[in-house]
C-alpha beads as a LAMMPS data file, in Angstrom:
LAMMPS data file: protein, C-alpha beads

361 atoms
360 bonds

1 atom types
1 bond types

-500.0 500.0 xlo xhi
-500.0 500.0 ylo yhi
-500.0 500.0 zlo zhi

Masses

1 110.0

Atoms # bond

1 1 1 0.000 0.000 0.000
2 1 1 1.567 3.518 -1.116
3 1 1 1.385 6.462 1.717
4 1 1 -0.587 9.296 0.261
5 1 1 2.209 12.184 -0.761
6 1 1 1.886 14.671 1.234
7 1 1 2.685 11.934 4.275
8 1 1 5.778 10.797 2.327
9 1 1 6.714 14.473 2.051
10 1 1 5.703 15.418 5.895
11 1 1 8.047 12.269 7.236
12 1 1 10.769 13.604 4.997
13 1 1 10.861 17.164 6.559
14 1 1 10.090 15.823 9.622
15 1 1 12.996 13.744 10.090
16 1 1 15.317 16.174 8.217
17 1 1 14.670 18.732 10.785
18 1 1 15.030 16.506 13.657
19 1 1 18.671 14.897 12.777
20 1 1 20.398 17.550 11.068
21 1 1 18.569 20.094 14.147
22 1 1 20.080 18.499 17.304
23 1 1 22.461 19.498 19.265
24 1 1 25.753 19.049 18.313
25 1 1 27.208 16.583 20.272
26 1 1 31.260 16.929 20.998
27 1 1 33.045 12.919 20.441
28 1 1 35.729 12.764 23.866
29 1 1 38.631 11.801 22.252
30 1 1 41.755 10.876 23.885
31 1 1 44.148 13.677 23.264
32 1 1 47.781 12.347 22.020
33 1 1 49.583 14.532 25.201
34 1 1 49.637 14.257 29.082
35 1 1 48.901 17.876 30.423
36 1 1 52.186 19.120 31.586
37 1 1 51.395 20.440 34.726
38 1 1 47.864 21.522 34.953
39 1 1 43.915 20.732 34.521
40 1 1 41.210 22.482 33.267
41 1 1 39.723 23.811 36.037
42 1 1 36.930 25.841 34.623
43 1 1 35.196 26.881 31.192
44 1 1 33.840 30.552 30.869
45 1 1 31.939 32.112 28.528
46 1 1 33.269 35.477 28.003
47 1 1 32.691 36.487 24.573
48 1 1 31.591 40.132 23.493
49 1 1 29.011 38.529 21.276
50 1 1 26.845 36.881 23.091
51 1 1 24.813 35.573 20.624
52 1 1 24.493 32.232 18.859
53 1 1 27.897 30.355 18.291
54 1 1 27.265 28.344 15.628
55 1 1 24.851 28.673 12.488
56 1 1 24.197 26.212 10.023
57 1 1 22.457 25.716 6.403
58 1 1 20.312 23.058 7.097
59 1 1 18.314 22.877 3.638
60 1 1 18.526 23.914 0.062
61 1 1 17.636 27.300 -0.408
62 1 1 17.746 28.191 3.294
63 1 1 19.635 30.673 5.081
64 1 1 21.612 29.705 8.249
65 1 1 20.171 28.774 11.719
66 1 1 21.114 28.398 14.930
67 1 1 22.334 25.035 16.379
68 1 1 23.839 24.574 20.080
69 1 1 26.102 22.550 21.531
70 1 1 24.920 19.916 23.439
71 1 1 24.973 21.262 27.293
72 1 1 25.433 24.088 25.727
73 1 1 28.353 26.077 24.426
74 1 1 30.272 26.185 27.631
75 1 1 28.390 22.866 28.807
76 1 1 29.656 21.244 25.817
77 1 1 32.755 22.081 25.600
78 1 1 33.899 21.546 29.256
79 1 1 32.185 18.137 29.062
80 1 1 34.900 17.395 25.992
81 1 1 37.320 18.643 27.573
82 1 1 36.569 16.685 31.161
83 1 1 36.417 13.851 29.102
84 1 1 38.987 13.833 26.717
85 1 1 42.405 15.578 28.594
86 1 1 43.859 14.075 32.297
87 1 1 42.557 15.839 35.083
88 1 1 44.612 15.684 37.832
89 1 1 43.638 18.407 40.474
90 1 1 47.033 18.264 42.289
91 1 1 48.152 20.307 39.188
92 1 1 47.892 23.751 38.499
93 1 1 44.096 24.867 37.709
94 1 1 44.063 26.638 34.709
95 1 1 40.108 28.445 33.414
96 1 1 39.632 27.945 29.876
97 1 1 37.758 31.660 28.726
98 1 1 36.172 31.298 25.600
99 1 1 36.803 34.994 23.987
100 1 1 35.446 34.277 20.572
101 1 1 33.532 31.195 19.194
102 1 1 31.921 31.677 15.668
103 1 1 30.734 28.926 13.143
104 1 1 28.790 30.388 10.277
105 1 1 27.679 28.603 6.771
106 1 1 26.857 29.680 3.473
107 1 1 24.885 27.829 0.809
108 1 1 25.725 27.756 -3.114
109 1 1 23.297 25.075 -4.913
110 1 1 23.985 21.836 -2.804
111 1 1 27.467 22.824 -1.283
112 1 1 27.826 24.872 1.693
113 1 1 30.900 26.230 3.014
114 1 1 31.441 26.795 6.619
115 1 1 33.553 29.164 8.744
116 1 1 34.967 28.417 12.321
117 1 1 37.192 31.014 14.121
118 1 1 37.719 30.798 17.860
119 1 1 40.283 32.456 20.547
120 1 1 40.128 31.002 23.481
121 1 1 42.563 32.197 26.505
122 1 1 44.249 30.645 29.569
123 1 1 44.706 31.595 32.717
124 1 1 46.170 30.418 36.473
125 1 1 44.054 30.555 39.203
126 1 1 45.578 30.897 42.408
127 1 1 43.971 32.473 45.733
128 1 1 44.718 35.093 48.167
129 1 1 45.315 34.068 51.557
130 1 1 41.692 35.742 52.986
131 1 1 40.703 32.969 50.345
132 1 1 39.763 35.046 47.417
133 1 1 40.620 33.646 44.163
134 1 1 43.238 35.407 41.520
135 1 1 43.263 35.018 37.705
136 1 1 46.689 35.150 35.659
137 1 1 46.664 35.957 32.214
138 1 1 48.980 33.218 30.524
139 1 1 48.715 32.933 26.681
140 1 1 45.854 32.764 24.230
141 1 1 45.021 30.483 21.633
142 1 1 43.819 31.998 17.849
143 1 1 42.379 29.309 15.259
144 1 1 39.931 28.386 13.112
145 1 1 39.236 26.183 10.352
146 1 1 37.398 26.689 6.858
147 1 1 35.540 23.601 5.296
148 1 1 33.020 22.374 2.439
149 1 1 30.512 20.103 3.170
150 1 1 27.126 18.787 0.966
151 1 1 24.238 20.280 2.336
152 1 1 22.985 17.124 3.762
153 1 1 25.771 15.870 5.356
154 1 1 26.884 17.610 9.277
155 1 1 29.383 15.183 10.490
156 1 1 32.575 17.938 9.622
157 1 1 30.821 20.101 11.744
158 1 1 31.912 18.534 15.214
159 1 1 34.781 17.451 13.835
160 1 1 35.611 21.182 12.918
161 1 1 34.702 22.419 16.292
162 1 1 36.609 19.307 17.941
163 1 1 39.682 19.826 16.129
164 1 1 40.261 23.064 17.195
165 1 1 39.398 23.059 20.459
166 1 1 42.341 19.848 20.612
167 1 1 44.679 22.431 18.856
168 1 1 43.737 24.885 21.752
169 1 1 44.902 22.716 24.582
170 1 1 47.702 21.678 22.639
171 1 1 48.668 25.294 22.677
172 1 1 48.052 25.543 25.924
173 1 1 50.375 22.270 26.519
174 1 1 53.209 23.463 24.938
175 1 1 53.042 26.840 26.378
176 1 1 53.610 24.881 29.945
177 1 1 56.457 22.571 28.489
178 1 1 58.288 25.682 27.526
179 1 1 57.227 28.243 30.520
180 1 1 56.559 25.995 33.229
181 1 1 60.257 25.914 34.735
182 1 1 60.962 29.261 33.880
183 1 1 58.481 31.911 34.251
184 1 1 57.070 33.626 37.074
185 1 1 53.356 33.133 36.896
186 1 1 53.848 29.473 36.950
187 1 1 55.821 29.095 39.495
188 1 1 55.414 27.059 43.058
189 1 1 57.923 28.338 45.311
190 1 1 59.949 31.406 46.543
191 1 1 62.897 31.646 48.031
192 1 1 64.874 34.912 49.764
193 1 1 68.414 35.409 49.396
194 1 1 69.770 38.384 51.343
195 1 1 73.402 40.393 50.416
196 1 1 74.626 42.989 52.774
197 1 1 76.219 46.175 50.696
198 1 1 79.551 46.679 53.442
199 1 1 81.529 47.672 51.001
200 1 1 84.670 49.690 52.039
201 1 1 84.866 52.553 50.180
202 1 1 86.543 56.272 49.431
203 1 1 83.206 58.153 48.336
204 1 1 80.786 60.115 49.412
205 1 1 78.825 57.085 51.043
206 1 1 79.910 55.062 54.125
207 1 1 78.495 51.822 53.633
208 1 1 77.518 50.255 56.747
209 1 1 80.424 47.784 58.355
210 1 1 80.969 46.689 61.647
211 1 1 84.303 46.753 61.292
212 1 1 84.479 50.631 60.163
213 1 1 83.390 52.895 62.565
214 1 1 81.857 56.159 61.498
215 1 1 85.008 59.359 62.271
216 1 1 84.789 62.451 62.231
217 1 1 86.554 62.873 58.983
218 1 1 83.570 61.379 57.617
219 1 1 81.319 64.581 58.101
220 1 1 82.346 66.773 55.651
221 1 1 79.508 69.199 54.812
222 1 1 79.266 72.619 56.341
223 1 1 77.556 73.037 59.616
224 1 1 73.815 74.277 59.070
225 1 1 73.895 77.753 60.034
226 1 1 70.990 78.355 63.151
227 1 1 71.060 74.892 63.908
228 1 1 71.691 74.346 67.970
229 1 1 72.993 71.322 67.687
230 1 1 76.842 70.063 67.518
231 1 1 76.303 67.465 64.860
232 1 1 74.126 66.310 62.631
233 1 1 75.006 62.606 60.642
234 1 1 72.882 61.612 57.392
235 1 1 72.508 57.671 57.860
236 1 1 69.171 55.493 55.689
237 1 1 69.061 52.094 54.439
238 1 1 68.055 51.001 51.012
239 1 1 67.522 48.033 48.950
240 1 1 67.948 46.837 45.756
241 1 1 65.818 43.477 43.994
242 1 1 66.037 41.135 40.698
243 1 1 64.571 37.924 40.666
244 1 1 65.238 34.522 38.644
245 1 1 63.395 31.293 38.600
246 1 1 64.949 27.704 37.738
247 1 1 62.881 24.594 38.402
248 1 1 59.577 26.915 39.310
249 1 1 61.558 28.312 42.263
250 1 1 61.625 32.297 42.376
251 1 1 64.433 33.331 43.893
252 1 1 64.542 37.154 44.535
253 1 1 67.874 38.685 45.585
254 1 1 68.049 41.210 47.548
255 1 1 70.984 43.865 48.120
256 1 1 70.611 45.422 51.640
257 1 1 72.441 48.386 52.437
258 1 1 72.645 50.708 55.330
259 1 1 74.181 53.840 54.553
260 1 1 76.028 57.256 56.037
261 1 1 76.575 60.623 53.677
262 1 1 79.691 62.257 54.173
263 1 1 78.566 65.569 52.183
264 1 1 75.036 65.689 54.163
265 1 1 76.898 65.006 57.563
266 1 1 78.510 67.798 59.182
267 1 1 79.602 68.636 63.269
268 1 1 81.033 72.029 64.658
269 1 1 84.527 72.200 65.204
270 1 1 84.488 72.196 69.027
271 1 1 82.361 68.963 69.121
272 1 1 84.658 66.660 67.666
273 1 1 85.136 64.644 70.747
274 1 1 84.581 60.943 71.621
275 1 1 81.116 61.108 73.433
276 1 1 79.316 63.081 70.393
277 1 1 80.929 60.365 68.266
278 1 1 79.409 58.079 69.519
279 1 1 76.249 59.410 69.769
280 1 1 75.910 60.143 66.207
281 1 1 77.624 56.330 65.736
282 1 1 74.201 55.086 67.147
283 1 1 72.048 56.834 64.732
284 1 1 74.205 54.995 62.250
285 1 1 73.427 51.397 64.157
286 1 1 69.975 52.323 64.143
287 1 1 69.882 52.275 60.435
288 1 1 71.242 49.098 60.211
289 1 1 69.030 47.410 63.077
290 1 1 65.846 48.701 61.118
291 1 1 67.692 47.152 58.041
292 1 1 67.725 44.013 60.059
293 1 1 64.506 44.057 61.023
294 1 1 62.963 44.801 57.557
295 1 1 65.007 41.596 56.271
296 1 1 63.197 39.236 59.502
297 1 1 59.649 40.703 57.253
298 1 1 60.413 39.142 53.539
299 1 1 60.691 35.658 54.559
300 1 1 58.658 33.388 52.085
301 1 1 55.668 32.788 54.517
302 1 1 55.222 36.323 54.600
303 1 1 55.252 36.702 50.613
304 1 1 53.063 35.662 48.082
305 1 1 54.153 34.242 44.770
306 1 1 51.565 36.420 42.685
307 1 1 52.637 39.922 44.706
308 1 1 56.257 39.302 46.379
309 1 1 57.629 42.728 44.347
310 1 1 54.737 44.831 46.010
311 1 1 55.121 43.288 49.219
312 1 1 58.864 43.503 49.339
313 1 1 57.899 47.461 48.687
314 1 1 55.521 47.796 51.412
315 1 1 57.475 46.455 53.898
316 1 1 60.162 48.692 53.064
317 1 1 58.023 51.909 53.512
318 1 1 57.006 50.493 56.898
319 1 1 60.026 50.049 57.730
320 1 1 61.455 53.414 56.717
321 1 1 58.553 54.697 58.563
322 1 1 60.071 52.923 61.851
323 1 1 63.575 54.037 61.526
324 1 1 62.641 57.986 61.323
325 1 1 60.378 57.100 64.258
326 1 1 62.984 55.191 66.604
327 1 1 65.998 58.187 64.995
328 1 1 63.402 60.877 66.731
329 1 1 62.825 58.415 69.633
330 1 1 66.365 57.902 70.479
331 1 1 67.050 61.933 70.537
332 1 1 64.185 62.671 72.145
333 1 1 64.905 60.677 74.997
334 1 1 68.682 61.081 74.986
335 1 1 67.727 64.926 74.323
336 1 1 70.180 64.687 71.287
337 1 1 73.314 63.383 73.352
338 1 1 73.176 65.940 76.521
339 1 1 71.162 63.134 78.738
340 1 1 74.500 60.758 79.459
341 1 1 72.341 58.146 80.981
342 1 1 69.755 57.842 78.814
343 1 1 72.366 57.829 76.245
344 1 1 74.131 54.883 77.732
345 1 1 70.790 52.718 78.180
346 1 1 70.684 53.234 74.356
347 1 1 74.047 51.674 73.731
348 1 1 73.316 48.643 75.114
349 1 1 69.986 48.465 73.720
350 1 1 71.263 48.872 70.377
351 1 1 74.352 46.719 71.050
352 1 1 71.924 43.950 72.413
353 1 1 69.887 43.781 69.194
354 1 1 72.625 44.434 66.542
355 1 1 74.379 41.163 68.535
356 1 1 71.381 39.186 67.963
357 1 1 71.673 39.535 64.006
358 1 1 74.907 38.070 64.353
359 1 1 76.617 41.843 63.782
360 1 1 79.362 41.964 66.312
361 1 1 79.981 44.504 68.622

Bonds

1 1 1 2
2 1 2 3
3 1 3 4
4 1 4 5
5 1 5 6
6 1 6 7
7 1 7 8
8 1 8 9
9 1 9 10
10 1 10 11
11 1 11 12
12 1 12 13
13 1 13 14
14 1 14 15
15 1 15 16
16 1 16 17
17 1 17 18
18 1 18 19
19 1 19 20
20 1 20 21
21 1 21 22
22 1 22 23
23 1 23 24
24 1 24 25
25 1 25 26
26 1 26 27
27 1 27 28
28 1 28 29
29 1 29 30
30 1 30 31
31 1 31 32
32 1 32 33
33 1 33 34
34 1 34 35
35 1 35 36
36 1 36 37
37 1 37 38
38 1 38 39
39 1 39 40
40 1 40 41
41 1 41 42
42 1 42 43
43 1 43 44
44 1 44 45
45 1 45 46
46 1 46 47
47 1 47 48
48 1 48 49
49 1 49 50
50 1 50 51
51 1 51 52
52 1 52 53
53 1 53 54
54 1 54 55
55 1 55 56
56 1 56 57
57 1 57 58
58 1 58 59
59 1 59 60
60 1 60 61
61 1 61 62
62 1 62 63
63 1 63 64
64 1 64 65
65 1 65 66
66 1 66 67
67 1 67 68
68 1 68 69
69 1 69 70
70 1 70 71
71 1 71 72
72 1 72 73
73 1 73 74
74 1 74 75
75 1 75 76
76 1 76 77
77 1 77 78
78 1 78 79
79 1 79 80
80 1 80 81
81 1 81 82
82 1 82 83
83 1 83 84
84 1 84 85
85 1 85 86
86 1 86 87
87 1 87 88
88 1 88 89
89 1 89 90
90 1 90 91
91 1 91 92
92 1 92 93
93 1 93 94
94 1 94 95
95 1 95 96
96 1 96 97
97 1 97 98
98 1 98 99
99 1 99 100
100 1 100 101
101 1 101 102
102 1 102 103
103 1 103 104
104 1 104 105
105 1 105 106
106 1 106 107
107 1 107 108
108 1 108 109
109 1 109 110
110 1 110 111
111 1 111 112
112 1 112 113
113 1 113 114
114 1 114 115
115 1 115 116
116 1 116 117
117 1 117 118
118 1 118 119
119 1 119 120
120 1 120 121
121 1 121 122
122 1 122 123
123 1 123 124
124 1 124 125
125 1 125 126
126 1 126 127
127 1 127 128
128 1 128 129
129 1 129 130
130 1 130 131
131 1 131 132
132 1 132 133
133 1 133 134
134 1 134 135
135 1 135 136
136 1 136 137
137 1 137 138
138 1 138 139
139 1 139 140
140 1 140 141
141 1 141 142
142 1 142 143
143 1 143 144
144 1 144 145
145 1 145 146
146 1 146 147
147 1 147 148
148 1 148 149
149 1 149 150
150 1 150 151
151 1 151 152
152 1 152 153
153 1 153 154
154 1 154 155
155 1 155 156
156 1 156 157
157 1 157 158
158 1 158 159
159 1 159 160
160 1 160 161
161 1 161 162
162 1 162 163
163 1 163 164
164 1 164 165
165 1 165 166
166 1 166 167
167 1 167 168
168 1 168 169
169 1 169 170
170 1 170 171
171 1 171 172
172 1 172 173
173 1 173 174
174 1 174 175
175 1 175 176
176 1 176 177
177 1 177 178
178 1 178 179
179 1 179 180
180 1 180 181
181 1 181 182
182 1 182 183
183 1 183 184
184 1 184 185
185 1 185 186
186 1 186 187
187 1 187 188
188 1 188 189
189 1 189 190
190 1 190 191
191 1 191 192
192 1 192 193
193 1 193 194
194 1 194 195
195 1 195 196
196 1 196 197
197 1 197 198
198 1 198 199
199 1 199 200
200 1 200 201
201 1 201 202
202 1 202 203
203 1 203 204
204 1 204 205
205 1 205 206
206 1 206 207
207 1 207 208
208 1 208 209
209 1 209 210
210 1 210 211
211 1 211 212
212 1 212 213
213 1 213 214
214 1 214 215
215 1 215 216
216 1 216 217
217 1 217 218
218 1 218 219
219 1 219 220
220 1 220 221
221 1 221 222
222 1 222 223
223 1 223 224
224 1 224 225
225 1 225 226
226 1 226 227
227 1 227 228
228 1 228 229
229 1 229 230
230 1 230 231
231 1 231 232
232 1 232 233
233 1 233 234
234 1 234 235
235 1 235 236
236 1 236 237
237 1 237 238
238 1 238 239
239 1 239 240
240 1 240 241
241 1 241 242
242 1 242 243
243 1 243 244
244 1 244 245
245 1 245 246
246 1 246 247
247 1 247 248
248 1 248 249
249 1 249 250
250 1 250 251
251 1 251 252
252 1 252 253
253 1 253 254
254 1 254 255
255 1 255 256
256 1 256 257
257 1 257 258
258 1 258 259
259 1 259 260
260 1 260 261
261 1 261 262
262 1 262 263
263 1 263 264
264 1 264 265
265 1 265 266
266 1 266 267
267 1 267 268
268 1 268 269
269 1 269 270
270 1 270 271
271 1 271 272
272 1 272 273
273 1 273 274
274 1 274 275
275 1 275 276
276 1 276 277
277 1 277 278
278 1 278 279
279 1 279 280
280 1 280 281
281 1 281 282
282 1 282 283
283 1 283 284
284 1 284 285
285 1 285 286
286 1 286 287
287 1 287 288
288 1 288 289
289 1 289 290
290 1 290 291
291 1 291 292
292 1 292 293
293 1 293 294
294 1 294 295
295 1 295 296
296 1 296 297
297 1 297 298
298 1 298 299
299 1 299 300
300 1 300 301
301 1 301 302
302 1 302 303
303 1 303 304
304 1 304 305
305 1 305 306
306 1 306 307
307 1 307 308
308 1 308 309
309 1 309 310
310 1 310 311
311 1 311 312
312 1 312 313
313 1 313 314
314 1 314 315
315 1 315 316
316 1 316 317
317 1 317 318
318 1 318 319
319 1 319 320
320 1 320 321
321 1 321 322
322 1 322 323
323 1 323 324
324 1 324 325
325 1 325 326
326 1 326 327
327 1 327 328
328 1 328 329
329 1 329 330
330 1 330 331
331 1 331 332
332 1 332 333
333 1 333 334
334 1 334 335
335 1 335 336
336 1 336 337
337 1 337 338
338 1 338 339
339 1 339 340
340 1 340 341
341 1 341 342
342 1 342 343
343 1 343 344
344 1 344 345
345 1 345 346
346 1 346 347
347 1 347 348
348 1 348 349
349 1 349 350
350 1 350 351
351 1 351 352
352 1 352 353
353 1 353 354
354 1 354 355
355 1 355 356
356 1 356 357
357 1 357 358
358 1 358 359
359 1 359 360
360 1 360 361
């Protein structure tokens, strides 16, 4: 018995519309490389366009229409990507941000040619120690992949869409090979190697040394005319930073210097005795026990791997805030020298810590 036509025809478009119309399913496929050091952690969607991804010709004479993803475009993907690439969470998490995803199709007759351009980026994501997470920007992916199909026929489609997302991670992949023991952002350790600047030298600056004294040939400028005072010594400290990494270890170098100025120092001509000396002397060990101090504050507990440079900075500014208040401290309650006992609790205060760093006395 023959089916009147217009059945034959309404089965036709019915099951046209229904197989070439479904979601397009992503095939897991084993990817040919072990991650090198990460996971996918998360798929975003965080294209401009927030429109439809993908649009197909699904007819003769028919202009393109929109077909998802199965789960969706970010649903889809991550579920390829969960299922085709190790995921090992004791690795570095790494969000997959989908910046551009476009398939479009045009028909001619019964061939249609089709379009696919993605970017896709990669980033680290770390957190903050009051738990907040952090994103680092690591390197971006752009592809895409042209293709001509018959207008029946849908399979390139995934494959198209598969392919490139497999070039993506393999991107991503070799990125880590070649960054991974090397740079920065990827790496899982820090490390704090101090240098102390006592150079012994015949300039302006006295660099601080245990075993060179601060004399009075050292103050050289003129005294400050209306100043009531018999001396007046120039000491700071300073730093100076670089930073390599081998094997994912940052290690960040650090030149620490505590420091005298012979042309900002001066002292009256009838002051140039022992006592005053000394006094000024302390202002000098000051410098260098705040120096001390500031190096106890950058150990790698203290530090994070994402912020160590701005850290490192901070601290110093706190700490330069500390020596000019213990400096005003010191003459205050020494009253600049003339209070002999106060002045002589201060030495051993300052002798006691400056021992304790190991700096003999």
């Amino acid at each position: 018995m023959m089916l009147p036509f217009l059945s034959l025809y309404w089965l036709f478009i019915n099951w046209f519309s229904s197989t070439v119309t479904d979601p397009i399913r992503l095939q897991p496929t084993p990817l040919p490389f072990a991650p090198t050091g990460f996971y996918i952690s998360t798929v975003t969607d965080q294209r401009s366009e927030r429109g439809p991804a993908i649009r197909l010709v699904l007819a003769p004479d028919q202009s393109a229409q929109v077909v998802d993803l199965a789960g969706g475009l970010t649903g889809g993907i991550r579920e390829f990507v969960l299922r085709s690439l190790r995921h090992d969470q004791k690795l570095r998490p790494i969000a997959m941000r989908l910046v551009q995803v476009k398939l479009t199709e045009t028909a001619s007759g019964n061939r249609v040619s089709g379009q696919f351009t993605a970017t896709i980026a990669f980033d680290l994501l770390g957190k903050n120690d009051d738990d907040s997470e952090t994103s680092t920007r690591l390197t971006t992916y752009r592809g895409g992949a042209s293709y001509t199909r018959p207008v029946g026929q849908t399979a390139v489609v995934e494959q198209t869409i598969r392919q490139s997302l497999t070039a993506s991670l393999r991107s991503l992949n070799e990125y880590m090979k070649r960054e991974i023991d090397r740079n920065e952002k990827l790496a899982t350790s820090l490390r704090v190697v101090f240098t102390d600047d006592s150079r012994i030298t015949s300039d302006d600056t006295v660099h601080y040394n245990a075993t060179r004294p601060l004399t009075w040939a050292d103050f050289q400028a003129r005294p400050r005319s209306g100043s009531h005072y018999a001396a007046e010594v120039f000491t700071s400290f300073a730093y100076e930073g670089r930073s390599t990494v081998e094997n994912g270890i940052i290690t960040a170098q650090i030149l620490a210097k505590a420091y005298m100025l012979k042309n900002s120092s001066w002292v009256r001509s009838d002051a140039m005795n022992a006592y005053a000396l000394n006094h000024e002397q302390r202002h000098f060990d000051i410098a260098r026990l705040i120096l001390e101090r500031f190096k106890r504050k950058l150990t790698p507990e203290k530090l994070t791997l994402a912020d160590y440079n701005s850290e490192i900075q901070y601290q110093f500014i706190e700490s330069f805030r500390e020596m000019n208040q213990l400096q005003t401290q010191y003459d205050n309650d020494t009253r600049h020298g003339i209070d002999q006992l106060s002045q002589a609790q201060w030495n051993v205060k300052i002798d006691t810590e400056l021992r304790s760093y190991g700096i003999p006395r």
